[in-house]
C-alpha positions in Angstrom: -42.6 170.2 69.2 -39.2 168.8 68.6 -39.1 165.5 67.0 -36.1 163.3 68.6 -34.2 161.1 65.9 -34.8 157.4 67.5 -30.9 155.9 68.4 -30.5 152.1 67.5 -30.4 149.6 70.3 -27.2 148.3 71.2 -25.6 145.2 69.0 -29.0 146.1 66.3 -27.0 146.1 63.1 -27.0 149.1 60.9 -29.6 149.6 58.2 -28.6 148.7 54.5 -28.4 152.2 52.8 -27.5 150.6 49.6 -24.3 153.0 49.1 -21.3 151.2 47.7 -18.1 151.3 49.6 -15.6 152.8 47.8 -12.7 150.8 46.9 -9.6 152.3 48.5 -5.9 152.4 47.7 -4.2 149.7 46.5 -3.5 146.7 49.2 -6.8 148.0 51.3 -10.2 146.2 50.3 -11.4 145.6 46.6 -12.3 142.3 45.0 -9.4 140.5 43.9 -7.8 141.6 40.3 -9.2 145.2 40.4 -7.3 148.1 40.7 -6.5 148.7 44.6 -8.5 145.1 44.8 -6.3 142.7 47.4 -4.4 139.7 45.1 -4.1 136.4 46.4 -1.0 135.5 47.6 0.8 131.9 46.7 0.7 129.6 49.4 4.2 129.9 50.9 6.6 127.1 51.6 6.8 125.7 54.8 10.3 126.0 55.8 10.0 121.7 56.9 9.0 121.0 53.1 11.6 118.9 51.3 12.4 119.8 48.1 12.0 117.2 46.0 14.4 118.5 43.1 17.3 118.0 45.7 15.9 114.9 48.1 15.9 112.1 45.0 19.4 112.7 43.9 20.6 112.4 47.7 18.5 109.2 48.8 20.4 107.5 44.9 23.7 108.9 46.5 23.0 107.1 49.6 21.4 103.9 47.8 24.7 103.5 46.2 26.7 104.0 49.1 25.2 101.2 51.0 25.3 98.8 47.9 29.5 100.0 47.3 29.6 99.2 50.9 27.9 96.0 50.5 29.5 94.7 47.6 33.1 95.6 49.7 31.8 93.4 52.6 30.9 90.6 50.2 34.4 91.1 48.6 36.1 90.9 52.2 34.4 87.7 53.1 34.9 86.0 49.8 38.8 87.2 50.1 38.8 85.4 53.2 37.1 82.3 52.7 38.3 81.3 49.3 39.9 78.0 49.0 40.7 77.7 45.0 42.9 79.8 43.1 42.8 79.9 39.2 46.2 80.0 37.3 47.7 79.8 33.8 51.3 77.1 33.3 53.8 79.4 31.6 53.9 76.3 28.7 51.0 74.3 29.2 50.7 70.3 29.8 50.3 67.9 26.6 48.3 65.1 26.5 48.4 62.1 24.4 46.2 63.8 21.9 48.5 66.7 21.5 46.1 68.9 23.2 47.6 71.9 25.4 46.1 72.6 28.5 46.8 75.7 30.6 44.4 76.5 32.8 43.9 75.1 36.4 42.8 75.4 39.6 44.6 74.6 43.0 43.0 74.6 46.1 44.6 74.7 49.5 46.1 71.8 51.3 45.2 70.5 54.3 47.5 68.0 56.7 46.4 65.3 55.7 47.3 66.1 51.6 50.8 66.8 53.0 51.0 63.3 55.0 49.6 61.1 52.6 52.4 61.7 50.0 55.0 60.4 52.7 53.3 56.8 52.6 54.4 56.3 49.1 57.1 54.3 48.4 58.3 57.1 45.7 58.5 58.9 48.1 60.3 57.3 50.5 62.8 56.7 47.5 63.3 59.7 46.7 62.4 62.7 48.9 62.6 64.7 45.6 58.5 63.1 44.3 57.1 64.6 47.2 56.1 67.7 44.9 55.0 65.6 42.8 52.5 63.7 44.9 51.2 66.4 46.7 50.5 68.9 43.3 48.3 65.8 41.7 46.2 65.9 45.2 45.6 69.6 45.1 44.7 70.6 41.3 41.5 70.1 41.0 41.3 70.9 37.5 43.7 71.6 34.1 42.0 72.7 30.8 39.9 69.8 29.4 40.9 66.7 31.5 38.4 64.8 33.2 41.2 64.0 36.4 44.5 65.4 37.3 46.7 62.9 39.0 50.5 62.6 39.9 50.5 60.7 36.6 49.8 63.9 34.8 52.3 66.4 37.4 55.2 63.9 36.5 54.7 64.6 32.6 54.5 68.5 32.4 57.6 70.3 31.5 60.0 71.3 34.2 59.3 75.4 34.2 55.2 74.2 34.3 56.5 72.3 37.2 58.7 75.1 39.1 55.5 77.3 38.7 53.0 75.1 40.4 55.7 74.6 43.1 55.7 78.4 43.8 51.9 78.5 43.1 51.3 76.4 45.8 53.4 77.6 48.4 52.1 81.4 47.8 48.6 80.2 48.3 49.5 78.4 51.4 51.3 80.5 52.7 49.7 83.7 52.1 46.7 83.1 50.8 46.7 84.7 47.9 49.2 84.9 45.2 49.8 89.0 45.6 52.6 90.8 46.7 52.7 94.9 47.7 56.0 96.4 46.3 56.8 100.0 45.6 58.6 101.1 42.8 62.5 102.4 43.1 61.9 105.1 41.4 58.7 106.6 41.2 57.7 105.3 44.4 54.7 104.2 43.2 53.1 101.0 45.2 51.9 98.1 43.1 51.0 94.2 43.3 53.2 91.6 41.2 52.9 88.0 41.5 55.7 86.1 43.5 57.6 83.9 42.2 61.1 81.5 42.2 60.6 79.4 45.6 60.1 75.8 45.5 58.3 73.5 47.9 59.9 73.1 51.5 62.1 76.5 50.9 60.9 79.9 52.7 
């Protein structure tokens, strides 16, 4: 009689023969690091990934931008509220001690500073004090002294004098003691400081 070769069953998994597979060319099967084996790849870079190496020197860049652009707004609004003004007299006030003093501050004046002075009977003497009057009320401070008064205006040489004058029509008038001029032969703009008015001229 014939003997019949029994078939497996359907989805019965095929007997273990204990033959190797053969490794085949390289790229196709093998353990990993043999010859023909597959290698494993590095993961790759997702294309959303930022790279770091490029990301911390732009965020710094943009740090400082807003803190430039902060400081500039603090600038602006310090610009535009300020109300004293440092300066230096061209000689300098003496005081009964010989000592020189040169730097001051002026503030601005308000109505009442310029009304005041036209009460006293200086004044009303001669028109000429009103300077006078009015620069003891607005500098708050010069070098050393403990108070600045008309006493002390009235005692300073006459340049110191024409100076604060001018000073204090620049910063009441402008509002800052800056003017924009461009050179005549270069072209170049620049700031210098005004100067050579007195009190009551434009």
């Amino acid at each position: 009689m014939r003997r019949t070769a029994a078939r497996p069953s359907a989805g019965a998994a095929p007997a273990d023969t204990g033959t190797a597979v053969a490794a085949g060319p390289a790229g196709h099967g093998g353990p990993a690091g043999e010859p023909g084996g597959s290698a494993t790849a590095p993961p790759a870079t997702g294309a959303g990934t930022p790279d770091a190496s490029r990301t911390a020197p732009d965020v710094l860049r943009t740090a400082s931008d807003v803190l430039r652009t902060a400081s500039d707004v603090l600038r602006t609004a310090s610009d535009v509220l300020r109300t004293e003004f440092p300066f230096h007299l061209p000689r300098g006030y003496v005081d009964e001690q010989g000592t020189v003093h040169r730097d001051g501050v002026m503030r601005l004046s308000t109505a009442r500073d310029e009304l005041i002075p036209l009460r006293d009977l200086r004044v009303q003497e001669n028109p000429a004090y009103l300077s006078v009057v009015l620069l003891g009320r607005v500098i708050t401070r010069l070098g050393t002294l403990t108070s600045v008064h008309d006493g002390v205006v009235e005692n300073m040489f006459a340049s110191d004098l024409a100076f604060l004058q001018d000073f204090y029509r620049q910063i009441n008038a402008e509002g800052h003691t800056r003017a924009a001029v461009r050179c005549p032969h270069c072209s170049e703009p620049f700031e210098v400081e005004l100067g050579g008015s007195r009190l009551g001229e434009s």
